[in-house]
N, C-alpha and C positions, 0 to 999 in steps of 0.2 A: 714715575712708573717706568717700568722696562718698556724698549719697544715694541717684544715681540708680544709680552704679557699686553699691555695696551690695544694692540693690532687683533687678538684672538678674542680680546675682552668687548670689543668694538664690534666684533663681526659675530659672536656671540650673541649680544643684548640685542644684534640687527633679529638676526636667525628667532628670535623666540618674542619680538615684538613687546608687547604688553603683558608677557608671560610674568610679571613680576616673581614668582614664587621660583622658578626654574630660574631667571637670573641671579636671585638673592642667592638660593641656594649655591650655584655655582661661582658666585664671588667668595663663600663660607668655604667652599673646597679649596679652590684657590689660596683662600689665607693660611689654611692646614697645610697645603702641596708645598707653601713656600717655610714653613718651620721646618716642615722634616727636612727642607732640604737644605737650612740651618744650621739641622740636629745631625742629620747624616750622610749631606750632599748627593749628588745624583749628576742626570744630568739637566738644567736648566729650561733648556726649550720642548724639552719630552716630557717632562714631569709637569709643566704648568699648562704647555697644551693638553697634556691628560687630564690635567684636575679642571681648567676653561669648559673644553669640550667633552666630556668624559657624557654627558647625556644627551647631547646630539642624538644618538641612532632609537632614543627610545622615542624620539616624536613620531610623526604619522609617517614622511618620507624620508627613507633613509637617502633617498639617491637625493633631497636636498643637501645633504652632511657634504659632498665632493663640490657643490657650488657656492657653499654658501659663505665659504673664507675669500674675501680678499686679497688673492695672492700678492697683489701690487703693492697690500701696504705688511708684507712678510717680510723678512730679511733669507737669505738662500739657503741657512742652516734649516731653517724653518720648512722653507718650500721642498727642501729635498729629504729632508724625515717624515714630513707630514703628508706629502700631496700621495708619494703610492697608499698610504694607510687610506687616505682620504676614499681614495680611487676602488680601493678594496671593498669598501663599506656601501659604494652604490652598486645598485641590482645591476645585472646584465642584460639590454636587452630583449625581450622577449620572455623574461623568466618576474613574474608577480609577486610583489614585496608585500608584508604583513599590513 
């Protein structure tokens, strides 16, 4: 398995616990993100963190989504496409998330 794919998958299955049904499903995304990219390339470490984390923000805190990766065990392509998205995705605060 990829590094980064591995590292995101890791820190994913952490993120949702026992959530079985949200894991599973995100390993099924996963396995589609990596055909198409296959079928009609992309870019590798954007595309399968989209398809890993892509349900992250629907859980209860989103300002969990910026702590909940492991950056230590990312590679720096990773940490520097992903961490401002990350960063973007938790409240400000002061300001009361959903």
């Amino acid at each position: 398995m990829n590094t980064i794919k591995a590292a995101l998958i890791k820190a994913m299955e952490a993120y949702f616990k026992e959530d079985v049904r949200r894991i599973n499903h995100a390993h099924r995304v996963t396995e589609y993100a990596e055909e198409l990219l296959k079928r009609e390339g992309g870019d590798y470490p954007i595309v399968i963190g989209a398809a890993v984390l892509h349900d992250l923000s629907g859980t209860s805190s989103q300002s969990s989504v910026a702590i909940m990766v492991n950056f230590n065990c990312l590679s720096s392509v990773v940490k520097n496409r992903w961490l401002p998205h990350l960063q973007s995705l938790a409240p400000k605060p002061g300001i009361a998330s959903n």
